[in-house]
N, C-alpha and C positions, 0 to 999 in steps of 0.2 A: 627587582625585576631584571635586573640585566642580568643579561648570560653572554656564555661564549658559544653556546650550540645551537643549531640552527631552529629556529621557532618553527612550530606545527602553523601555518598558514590555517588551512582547513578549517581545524579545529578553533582556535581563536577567533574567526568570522561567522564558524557556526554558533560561539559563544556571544555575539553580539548581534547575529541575526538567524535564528533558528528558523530556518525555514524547511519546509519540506515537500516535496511533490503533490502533494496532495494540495498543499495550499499553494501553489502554482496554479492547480486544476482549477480550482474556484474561482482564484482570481483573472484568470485567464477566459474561466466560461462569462464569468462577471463582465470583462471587456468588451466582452463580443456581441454579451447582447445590449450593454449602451451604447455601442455602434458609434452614429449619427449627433447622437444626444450627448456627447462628450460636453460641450459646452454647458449643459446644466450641472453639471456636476461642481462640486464646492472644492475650493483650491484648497483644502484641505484632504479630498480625498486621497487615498494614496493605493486605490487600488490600481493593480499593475505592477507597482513599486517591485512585488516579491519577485513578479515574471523575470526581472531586469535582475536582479540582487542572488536569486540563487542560481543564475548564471558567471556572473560579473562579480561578485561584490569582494574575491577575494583578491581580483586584478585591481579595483577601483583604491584598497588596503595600500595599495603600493606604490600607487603616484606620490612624487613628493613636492610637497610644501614648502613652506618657509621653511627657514636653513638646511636644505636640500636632503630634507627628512621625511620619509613614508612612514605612515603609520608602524610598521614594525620597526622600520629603525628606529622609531621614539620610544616605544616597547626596550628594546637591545641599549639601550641609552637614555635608561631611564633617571639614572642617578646624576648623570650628566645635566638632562633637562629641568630636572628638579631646582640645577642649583639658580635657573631665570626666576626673577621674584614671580613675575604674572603665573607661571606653570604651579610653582608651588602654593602660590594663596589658590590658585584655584583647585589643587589638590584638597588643601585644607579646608578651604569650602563646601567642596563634597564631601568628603569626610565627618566635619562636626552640624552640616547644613543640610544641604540638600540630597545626599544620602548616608542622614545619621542611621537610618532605621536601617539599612543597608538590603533595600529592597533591588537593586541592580548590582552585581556581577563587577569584578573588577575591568574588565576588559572594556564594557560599554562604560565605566565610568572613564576609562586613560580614552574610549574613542569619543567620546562629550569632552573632553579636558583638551584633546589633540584639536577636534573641530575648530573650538573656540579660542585656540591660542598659537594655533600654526595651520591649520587648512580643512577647510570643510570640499571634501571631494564631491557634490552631491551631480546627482540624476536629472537626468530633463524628464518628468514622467508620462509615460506612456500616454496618458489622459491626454498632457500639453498637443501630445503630436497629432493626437484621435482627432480634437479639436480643430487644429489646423487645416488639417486635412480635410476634413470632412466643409471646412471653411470655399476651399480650393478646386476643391472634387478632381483630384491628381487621376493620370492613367499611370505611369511612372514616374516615380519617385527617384531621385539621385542624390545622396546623402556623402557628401566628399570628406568631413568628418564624423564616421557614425559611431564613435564614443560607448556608450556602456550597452545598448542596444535598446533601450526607450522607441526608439524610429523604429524599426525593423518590427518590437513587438507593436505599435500601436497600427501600422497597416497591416503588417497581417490580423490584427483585430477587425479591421474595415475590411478585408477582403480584398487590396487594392490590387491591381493587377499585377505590378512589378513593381522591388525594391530594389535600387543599385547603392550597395554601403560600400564604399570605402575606408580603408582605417590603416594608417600607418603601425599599428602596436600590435606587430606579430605576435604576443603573445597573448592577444585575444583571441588569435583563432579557433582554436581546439574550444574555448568558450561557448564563439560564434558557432562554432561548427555544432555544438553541441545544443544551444537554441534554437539555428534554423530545423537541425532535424527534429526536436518538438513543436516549432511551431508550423510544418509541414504535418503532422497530427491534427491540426487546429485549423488549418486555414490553405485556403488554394493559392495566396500569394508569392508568385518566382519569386525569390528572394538569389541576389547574384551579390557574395561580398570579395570585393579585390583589397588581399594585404599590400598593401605599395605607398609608398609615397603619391598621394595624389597629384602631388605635380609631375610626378612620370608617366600619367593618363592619359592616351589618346580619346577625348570626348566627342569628336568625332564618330568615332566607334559605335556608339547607342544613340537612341532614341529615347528622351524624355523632356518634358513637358512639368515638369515641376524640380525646385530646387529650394531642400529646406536644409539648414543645416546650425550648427554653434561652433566655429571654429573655436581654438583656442586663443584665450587673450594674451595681452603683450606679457610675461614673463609669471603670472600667477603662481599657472602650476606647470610641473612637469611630468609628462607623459612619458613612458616609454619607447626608445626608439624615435619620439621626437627631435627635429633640426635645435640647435641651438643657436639664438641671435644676440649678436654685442651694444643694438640697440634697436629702441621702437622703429627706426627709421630704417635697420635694417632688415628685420622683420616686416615692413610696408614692402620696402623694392622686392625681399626672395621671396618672401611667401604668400599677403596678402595681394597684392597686385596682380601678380601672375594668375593664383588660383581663381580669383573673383575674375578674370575678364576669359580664362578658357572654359571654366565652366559657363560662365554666362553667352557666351559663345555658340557653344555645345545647344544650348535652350532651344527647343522648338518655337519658332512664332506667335506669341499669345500665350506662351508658356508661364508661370509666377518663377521668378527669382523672391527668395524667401532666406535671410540671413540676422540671426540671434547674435548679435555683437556689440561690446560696448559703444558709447555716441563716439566715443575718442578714433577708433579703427574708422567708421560709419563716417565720421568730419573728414578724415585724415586719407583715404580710401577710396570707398563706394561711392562717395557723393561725384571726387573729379571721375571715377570710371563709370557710373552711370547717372550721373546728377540727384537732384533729390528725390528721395522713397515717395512713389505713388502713394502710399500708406504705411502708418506705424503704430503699436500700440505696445503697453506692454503686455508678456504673454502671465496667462494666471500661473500663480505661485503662490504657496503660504509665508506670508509674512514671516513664522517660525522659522522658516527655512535662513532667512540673512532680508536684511532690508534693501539690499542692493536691488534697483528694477531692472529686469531683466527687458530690454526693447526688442521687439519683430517687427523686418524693415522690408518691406514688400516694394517689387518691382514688377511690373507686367511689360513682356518683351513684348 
């Protein structure tokens, strides 16, 4: 699998996730009319999922993981990776195991293999935020990192009046851009995304009454276009500190502050800038997904 000429992105994402317009459509009309009723739904469900993926999913290929490798450069480097024993027993695994019958495609097996042994990129799903929200009953939403677009599609599923995303990874724009104008077919929700470094935000500027968001944790993964920090501590002073006390700032009166973050940031953080969470739970996920619990740490200004 290695080469020297540039990989079909595209195509290799359509080969691990075939998705099509059409099943956008369903899944999208499917959202709209659980609405409200997100919270009955089973953390397994994954409709929405596609909304998010046949927009995103060729961007989300490229964040990189452990040894500062995206899924195509472990594609591009694959001989290299081979020679770590964990990569190769679990090549060999699926190979003589778990797809002797070779009912999956090579590419979902190296993106199961890559998951499990260097970085699982996954999605907040749509469902999660429907829930929330509808938990909240937001007028405006302000999403300071809005990520693969989960947020953006689950209120305009609810209809919500205003969505403000944020997102540093200019190269999701033509993405975004290419989402909101579908989901502007779908739903009345303004949707306003600003490419910027969030902390060059005047929040000031808008009005909103709700803040839900998952920033990035301490050194996981790497995003595109993301700052880089020489330690957790310095990542608390530039990034976590600043962002959490201007946006909270920014909140309307009665507004929820709402933040998906390890308990370590939340200890280390949130707690000296706004004391302890009014309320926390974790938010539903499938177990399948990773065991790690995912906490929401609610604040009402």
């Amino acid at each position: 699998m290695n080469q020297t000429l540039p990989l079909d992105k595209q195509h290799i994402a359509n080969k691990i996730k075939n998705i099509s317009l059409n099943d956008v459509e369903r899944e999208m009309d499917e959202l709209i009319k659980i609405g409200s009723n997100a919270s009955k739904m089973s953390s397994r469900c994954r409709t929405g999922n596609n909304v998010v993926d046949y927009f995103t999913f060729v961007n989300r290929l490229e964040t990189k993981g452990k040894y500062n490798a995206n899924f195509f450069d472990f594609l591009l480097r694959l001989d290299e990776f081979k020679q770590k024993k964990f990569i190769s027993n679990m090549l060999s695994y699926y190979s003589t195991v778990k797809n002797k019958n070779k009912t999956k495609n090579e590419y979902v097996v190296f993106k199961e293999v890559y998951n499990i042994c260097i970085s699982a990129i996954n999605i907040i799903r749509p469902l999660v935020y429907m829930e929330i929200y509808s938990k909240y009953n937001p007028t405006c939403i302000l999403d300071f990192c809005a990520g693969w677009g989960g947020a953006v599609v689950g209120a305009s599923a609810l209809g919500i009046k205003k969505y403000i995303g944020i997102e540093m990874n200019t190269s999701l724009k033509e993405p975004y851009r290419n989402l909101t104008n579908y989901l502007k077919t779908k739903s009345e929700t303004n949707v306003e995304m600003l490419f910027q470094d969030a902390l060059t935000v005047d929040y000031t500027k808008y009005e909103y009454d709700f803040v839900f968001t998952s920033p990035p944790y301490y050194f996981i993964q790497k995003y595109e276009n993301n700052s880089e920090y020489s330690s957790k501590k310095e990542m608390d002073d530039k990034f976590y500190n600043p962002i959490f006390k201007a946006t909270y700032n920014g909140l309307k009166p009665n507004g929820y502050y709402i933040i998906n973050v390890c308990k370590e940031v939340y200890e280390n953080v949130l707690v000296g800038l706004l004391g302890e969470a009014h309320e926390s739970y974790p938010y539903k996920k499938s177990k399948r997904q990773n065991e790690h619990q995912e906490i929401v740490y609610v604040w009402r200004k």
